[in-house]
N, C-alpha and C positions, 0 to 999 in steps of 0.2 A: 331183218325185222321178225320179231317172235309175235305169232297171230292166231287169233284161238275161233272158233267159229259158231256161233249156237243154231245156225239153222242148215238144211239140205242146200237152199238157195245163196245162204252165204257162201257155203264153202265151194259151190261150183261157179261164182263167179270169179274167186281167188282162182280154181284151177283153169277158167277161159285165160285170165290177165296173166297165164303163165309163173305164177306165184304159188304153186301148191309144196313145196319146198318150205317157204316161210311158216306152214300152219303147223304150230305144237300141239293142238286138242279143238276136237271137233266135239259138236252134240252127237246123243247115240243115233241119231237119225241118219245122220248124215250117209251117205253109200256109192256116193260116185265123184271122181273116179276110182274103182274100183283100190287103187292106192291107199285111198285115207283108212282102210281097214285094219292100216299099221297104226294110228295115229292112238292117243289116250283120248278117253270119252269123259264129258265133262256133265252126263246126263240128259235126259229128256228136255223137250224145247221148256216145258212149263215147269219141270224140276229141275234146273241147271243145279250142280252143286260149285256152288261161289266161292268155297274154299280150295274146291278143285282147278278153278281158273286161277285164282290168285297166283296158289303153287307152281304154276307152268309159267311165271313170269311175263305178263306179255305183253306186247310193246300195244299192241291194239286189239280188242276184241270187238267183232262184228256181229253186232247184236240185230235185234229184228222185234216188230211190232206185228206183225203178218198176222200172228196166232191170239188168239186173244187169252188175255189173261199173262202172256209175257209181259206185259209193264211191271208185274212186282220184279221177273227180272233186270230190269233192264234200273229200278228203281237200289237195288241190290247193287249194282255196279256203280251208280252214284255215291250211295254210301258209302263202299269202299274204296272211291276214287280212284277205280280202275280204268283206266284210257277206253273209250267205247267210242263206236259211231253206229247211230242206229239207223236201219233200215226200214220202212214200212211205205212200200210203192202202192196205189191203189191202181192207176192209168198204165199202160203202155208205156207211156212217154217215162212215166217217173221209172219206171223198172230200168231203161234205158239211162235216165239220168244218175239211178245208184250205183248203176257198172260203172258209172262215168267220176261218179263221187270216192267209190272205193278206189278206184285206178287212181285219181289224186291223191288221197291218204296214202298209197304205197307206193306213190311215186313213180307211177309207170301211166303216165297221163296217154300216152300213143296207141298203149297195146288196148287202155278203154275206148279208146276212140275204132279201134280194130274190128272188135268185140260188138261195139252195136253196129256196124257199117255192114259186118259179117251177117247180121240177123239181120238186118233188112233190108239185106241181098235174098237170104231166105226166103223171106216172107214175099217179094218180089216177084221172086221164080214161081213161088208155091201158088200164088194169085194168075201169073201168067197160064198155068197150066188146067186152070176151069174156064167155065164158059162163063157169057154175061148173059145174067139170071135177066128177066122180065123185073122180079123184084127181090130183095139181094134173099135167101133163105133164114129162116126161123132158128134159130138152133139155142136148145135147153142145154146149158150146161152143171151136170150135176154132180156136188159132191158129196151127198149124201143117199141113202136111199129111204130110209125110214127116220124119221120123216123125209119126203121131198124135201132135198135144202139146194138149191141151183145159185149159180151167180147173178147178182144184180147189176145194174149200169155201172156203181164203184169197184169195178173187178178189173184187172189187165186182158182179163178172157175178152171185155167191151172190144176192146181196140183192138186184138187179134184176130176175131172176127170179122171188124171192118175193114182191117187190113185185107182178108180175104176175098171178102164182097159179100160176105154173111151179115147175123146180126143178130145180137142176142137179142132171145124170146122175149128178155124181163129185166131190158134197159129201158122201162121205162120207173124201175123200181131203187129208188134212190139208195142203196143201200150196197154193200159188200156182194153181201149175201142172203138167204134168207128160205126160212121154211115155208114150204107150199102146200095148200088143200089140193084138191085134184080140180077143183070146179076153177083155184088160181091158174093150174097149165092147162086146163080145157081153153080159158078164154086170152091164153097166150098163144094157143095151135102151132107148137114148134113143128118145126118141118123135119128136124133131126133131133135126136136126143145123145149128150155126150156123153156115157157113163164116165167118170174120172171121181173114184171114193177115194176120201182120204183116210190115209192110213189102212185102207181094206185089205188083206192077205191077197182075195180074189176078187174079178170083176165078173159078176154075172147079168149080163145085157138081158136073158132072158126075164128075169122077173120084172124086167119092165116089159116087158112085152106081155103079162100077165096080167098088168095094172086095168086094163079093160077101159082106157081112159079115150075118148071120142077126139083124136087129135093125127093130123096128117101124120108125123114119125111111126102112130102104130097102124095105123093103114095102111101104111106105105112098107111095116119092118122096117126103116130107119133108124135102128140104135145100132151105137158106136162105143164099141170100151177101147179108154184111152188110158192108161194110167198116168196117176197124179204127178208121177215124175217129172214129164212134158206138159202137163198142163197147171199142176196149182204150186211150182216151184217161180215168184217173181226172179229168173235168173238169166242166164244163155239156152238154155235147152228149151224156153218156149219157142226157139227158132224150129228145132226140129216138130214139138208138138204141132206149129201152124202147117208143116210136111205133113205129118198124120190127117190133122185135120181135115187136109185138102182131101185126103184119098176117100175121107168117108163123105164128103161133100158133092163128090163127085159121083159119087152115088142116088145124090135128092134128085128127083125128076126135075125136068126142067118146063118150067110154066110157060106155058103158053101165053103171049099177049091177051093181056083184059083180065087173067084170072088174079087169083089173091084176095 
């Protein structure tokens, strides 16, 4: 099967299901594992060139909604009536169910079932190995830095934290994602803050620590840089990111009975 990929997250689930062999052209994004750097580029998540996938004949291309503003792609692939299946997990569970969905488009229905059994063995360990909080920890997870833009309750970050015994700062905010005033994370009071920018070259923790923002994480120095890799890819590798996660968790002090 000839397989073409537009996202980081597609193409590393094809390389979990043992399928990196089938893929003819990835997006320029794409970078792990380390192999696809042979592959032909088909463009940027938001500028795919459609002519360029055509060319590569492909039996399936694995598209994605992740990013906003990909639906003219994926509306592109329509037109052209190129074989697609599109991805856009919000939850835990759905990210779990598109390794599950891809592994049946390519016919390896066993190695998906592998694949999430594998991560939530992960995630398992990673939970076993912190204490049980008083009340589960606060944690800001952010992708942006100016503006403050952190995840919302519609983010898979929701579930991976609870999986841990965490809990995001601003699931109570129905949304993906979203930008913050400071007086929004003052009255959220994360306990930790994730750095995790997207598309950022470097992750600098300290300027949040400059923010002067009245909130447990910068009392306490509790920021964490995680790169996006492990955290804002819906794919296999949030197994290791919830590993990361733990190590910086394991850092928040632990509450005392009654506080909170």
């Amino acid at each position: 099967m000839r397989l073409v990929s537009l996202t980081c997250s597609n193409t590393e689930i094809v390389w979990a299901l043992g399928c990196l062999d089938w893929l003819v052209g990835v997006d320029d994004h794409s970078d792990h594992p380390p192999e696809v750097a042979r592959l032909p580029r088909v463009g940027p998540d938001l500028q795919v060139d459609l002519d360029k996938v055509e060319d590569l004949r492909p039996d399936l291309v694995l598209a994605s909604l992740s990013v906003p503003g990909m639906e003219r792609v994926v509306e592109g692939l329509q037109a052209r009536r190129i074989p697609h299946l599109v991805l856009d997990p919000q939850s835990l569970q759905e990210v779990y169910g598109d390794i599950l969905r891809v592994a049946q488009a390519l016919g390896v229905v066993q190695r998906g079932s592998l694949v999430v059994r594998a991560m939530q063995q992960m995630l398992a360990r990673a939970r076993g190995s912190l204490p049980h909080w008083v009340r589960p920890p606060r944690v800001m997870v952010e992708w942006w830095p100016r503006p403050m833009i952190a995840a919302g309750k519609h983010s898979w970050v929701t579930g991976l934290l609870e999986a841990l015994g965490a809990k995001n700062a601003f699931e109570h905010l129905p949304v993906r994602s979203k930008p913050l005033t400071p007086g929004e994370v003052e009255e959220a009071q994360p306990d930790l803050i994730v750095v995790s920018w997207c598309g950022a070259k470097k992750l600098r923790p300290e300027l949040v620590l400059r923010r002067g923002l009245d909130v447990p994480a910068l009392r306490n120095q509790q920021i964490f840089a995680l790169p996006e890799a492990f955290l804002g890819r819906p794919g296999p590798r949030l197994a290791e990111g919830a590993v990361r996660l733990a190590e910086a968790l394991r850092g928040v002090p632990v509450f005392a009975r009654g506080t909170g």
